[in-house]
C-alpha positions in Angstrom: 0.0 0.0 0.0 1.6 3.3 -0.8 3.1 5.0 2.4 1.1 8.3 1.7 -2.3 6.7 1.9 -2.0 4.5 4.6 -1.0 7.3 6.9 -4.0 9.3 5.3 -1.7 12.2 5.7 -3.3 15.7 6.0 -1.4 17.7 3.3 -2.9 15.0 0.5 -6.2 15.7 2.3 -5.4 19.1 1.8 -4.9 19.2 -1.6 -7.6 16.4 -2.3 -9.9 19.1 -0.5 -9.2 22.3 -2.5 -9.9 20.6 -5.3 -6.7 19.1 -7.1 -6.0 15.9 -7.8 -1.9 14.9 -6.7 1.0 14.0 -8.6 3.2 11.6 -7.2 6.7 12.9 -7.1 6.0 16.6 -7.6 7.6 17.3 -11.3 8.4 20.3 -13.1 7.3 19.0 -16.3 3.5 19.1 -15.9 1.3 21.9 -17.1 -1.7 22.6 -18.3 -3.2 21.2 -21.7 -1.3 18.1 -21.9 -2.7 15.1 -22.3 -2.4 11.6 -20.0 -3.9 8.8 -20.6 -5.0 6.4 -18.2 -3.2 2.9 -17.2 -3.8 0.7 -14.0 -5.6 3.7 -12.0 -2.8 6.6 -12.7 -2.6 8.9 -15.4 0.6 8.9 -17.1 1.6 11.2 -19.9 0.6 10.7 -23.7 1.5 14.2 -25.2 0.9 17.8 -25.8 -2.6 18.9 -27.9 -1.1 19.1 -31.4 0.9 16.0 -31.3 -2.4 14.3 -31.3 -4.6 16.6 -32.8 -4.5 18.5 -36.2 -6.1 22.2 -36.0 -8.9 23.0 -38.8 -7.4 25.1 -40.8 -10.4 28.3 -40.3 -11.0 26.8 -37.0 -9.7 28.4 -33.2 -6.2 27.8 -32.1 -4.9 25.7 -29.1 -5.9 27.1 -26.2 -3.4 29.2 -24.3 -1.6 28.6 -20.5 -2.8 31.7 -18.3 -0.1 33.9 -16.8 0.7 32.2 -13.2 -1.7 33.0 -9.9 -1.9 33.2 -6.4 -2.0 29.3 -5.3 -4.4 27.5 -2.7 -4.1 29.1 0.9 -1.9 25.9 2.0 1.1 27.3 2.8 2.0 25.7 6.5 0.1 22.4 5.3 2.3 19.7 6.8 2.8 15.7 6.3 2.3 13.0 9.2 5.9 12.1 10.8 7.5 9.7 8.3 10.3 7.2 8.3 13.4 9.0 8.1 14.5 6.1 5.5 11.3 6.8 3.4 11.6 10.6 4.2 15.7 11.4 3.2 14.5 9.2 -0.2 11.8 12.0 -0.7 13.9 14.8 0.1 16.5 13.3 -2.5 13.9 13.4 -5.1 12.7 17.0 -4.4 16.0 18.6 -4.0 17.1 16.5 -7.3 13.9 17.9 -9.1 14.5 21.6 -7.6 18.2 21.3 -9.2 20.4 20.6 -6.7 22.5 18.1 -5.8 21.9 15.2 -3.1 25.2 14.4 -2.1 25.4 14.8 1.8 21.4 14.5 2.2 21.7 11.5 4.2 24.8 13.0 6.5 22.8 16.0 7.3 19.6 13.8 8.5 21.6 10.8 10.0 20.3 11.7 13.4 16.4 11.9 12.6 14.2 9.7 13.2 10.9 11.0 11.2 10.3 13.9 8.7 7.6 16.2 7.8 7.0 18.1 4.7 5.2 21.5 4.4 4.4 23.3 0.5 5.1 27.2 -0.1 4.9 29.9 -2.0 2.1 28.6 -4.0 1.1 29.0 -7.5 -1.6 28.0 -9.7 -1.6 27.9 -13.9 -4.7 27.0 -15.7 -6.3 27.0 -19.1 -9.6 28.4 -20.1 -12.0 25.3 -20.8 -14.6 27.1 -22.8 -11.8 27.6 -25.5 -10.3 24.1 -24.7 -13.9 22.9 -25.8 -14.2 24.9 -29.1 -10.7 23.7 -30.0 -11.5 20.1 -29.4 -14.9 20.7 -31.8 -12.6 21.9 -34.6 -10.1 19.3 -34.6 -9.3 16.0 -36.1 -6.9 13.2 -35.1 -3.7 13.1 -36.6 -4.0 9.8 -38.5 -0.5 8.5 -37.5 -1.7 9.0 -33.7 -3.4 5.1 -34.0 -2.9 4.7 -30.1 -3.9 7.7 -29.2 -7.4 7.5 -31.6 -7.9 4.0 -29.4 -8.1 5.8 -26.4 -9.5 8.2 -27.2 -12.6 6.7 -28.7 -12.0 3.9 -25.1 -12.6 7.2 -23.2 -9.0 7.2 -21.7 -7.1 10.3 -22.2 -7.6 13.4 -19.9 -6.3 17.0 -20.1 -4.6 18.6 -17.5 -6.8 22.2 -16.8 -4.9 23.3 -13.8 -1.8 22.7 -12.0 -1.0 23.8 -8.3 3.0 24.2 -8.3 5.5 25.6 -5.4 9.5 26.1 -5.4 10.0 25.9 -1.2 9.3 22.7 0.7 10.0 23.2 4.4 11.5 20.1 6.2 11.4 19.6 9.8 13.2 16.4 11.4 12.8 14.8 14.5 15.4 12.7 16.7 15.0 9.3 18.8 14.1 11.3 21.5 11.2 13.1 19.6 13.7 16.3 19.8 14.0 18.8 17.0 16.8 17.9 15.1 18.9 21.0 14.5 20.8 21.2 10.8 24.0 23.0 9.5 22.3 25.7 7.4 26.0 26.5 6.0 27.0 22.6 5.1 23.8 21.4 4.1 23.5 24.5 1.5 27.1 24.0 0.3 26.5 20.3 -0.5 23.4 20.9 -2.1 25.0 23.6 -4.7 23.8 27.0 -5.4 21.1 26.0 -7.1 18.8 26.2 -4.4 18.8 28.5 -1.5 18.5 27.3 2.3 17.1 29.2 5.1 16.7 28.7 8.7 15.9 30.8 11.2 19.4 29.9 12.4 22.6 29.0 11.6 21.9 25.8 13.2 17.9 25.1 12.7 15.0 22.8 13.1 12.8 24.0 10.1 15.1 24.0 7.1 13.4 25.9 3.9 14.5 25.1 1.0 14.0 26.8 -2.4 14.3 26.1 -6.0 14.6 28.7 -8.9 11.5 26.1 -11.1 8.7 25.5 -9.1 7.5 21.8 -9.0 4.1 20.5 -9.5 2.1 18.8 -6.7 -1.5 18.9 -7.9 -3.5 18.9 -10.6 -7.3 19.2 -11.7 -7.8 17.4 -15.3 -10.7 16.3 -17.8 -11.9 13.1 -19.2 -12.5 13.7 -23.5 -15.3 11.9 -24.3 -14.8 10.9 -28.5 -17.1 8.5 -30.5 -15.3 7.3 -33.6 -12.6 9.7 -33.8 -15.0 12.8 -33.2 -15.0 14.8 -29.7 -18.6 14.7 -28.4 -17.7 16.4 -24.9 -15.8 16.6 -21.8 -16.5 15.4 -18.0 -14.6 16.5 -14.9 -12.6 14.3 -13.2 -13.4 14.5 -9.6 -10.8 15.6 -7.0 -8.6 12.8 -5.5 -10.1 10.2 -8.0 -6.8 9.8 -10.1 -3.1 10.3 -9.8 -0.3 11.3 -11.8 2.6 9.3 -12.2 6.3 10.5 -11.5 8.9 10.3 -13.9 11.4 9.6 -11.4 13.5 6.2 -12.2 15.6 6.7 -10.0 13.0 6.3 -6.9 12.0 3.6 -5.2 7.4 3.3 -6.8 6.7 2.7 -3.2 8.6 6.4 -1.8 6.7 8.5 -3.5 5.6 12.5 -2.1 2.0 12.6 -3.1 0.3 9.1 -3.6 -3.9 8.6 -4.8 
């Protein structure tokens, strides 16, 4: 069972709740009008719009991203207590993801016992539907996309519409003794690279932030395209929570993953 949902943690809950759907491993990669399709309960990634789809030649463009807004109000959002073993692997794959490097990760956090994770500095990116609909109407499938025509008349590719992203994940650690764990602001940020910035309130602190210049995706909202013989008929929302989105993170252990359905 994935570690995420058996602890029902309350930042998933917290995403689930305001609306978004959550990627596994937050990515930078993810924005709004690709398209996934859907395998084994997860949504992994099929392409973007015209790679699957030829424009009519009088008909409306692909629909544009929308400048970047304020996110959801979940800054201070925090994970249960997790494994240190399970936690440093997550860390590693954010601090990878944000740019930097992991080499003395595991030395910094040799101490701890159990993690949390908090989100910051939130953003959200979306696409206007009503023109994703009009382009959809217009179009016809590119006739080397044979795959993609399957499911798409099997009802299983989805657009992203919205993506929740942040660049600062706060990390707190705990010891064997359930004390704060204190970290060396100065060696952790010169082993990581100056690729990211990190800030305590200390030289020497409990709650280490740490920022990225790319903000990484952590939630999603999307739609299910509803075709009958190659022609788009509609589109459904896809509730929040009901799928998630795969991580394209080989280098990860499947079963340490951030954000798990």
């Amino acid at each position: 069972m994935p570690i995420w949902k058996k602890c029902k943690d309350p930042a998933l809950t917290t995403v689930k709740d305001h609306g978004y759907n959550v990627v596994q491993l937050p990515r930078v990669d993810l924005i709004p009008t690709q398209l996934l399709y859907s395998s084994n309960g997860k949504l992994r990634r099929l392409g973007e719009l015209e790679s699957v789809f030829v424009p009519a030649p009088d008909g409306p463009p692909a629909p544009p991203i929308l400048p970047d807004q304020p996110g959801p109000d979940i800054e201070g959002t925090k994970s249960n207590e997790i494994n240190v073993d399970i936690g440093i692997d997550i860390l590693g794959g954010l601090i990878s993801a944000l740019g930097g490097s992991t080499l003395g990760i595991s030395m910094a956090y040799s101490r701890a016992k159990s993690v949390t994770f908090a989100f910051s500095n939130t953003k959200r990116t979306e696409t206007d539907l009503a023109l994703v609909d009009q382009f959809l109407a217009s179009v016809s499938i590119n006739r080397y996309a044979r795959a993609a025509r399957d499911m798409l008349d099997s009802d299983e590719v989805y657009l992203v519409s919205s993506v929740i992203k942040s660049n600062a994940i706060s990390v707190a650690a705990k010891t064997s003794g359930d004390a704060d764990l204190t970290i060396d602001i100065p060696v952790v940020q010169g082993a990581i690279g100056g690729n990211l910035t990190v800030e305590g309130n200390a030289a020497s602190a409990g709650l280490v932030k740490y920022t990225g210049a790319v903000p990484l995706a952590f939630g999603f909202q999307a739609i299910r395209l509803i075709f009958e013989d190659g022609v788009y008929q509609t589109f459904k929302s896809v509730e929040a929570g009901a799928v998630s989105a795969e991580a394209a993170a080989p280098d990860l252990n499947p079963d340490v993953m951030l954000m798990m359905d």
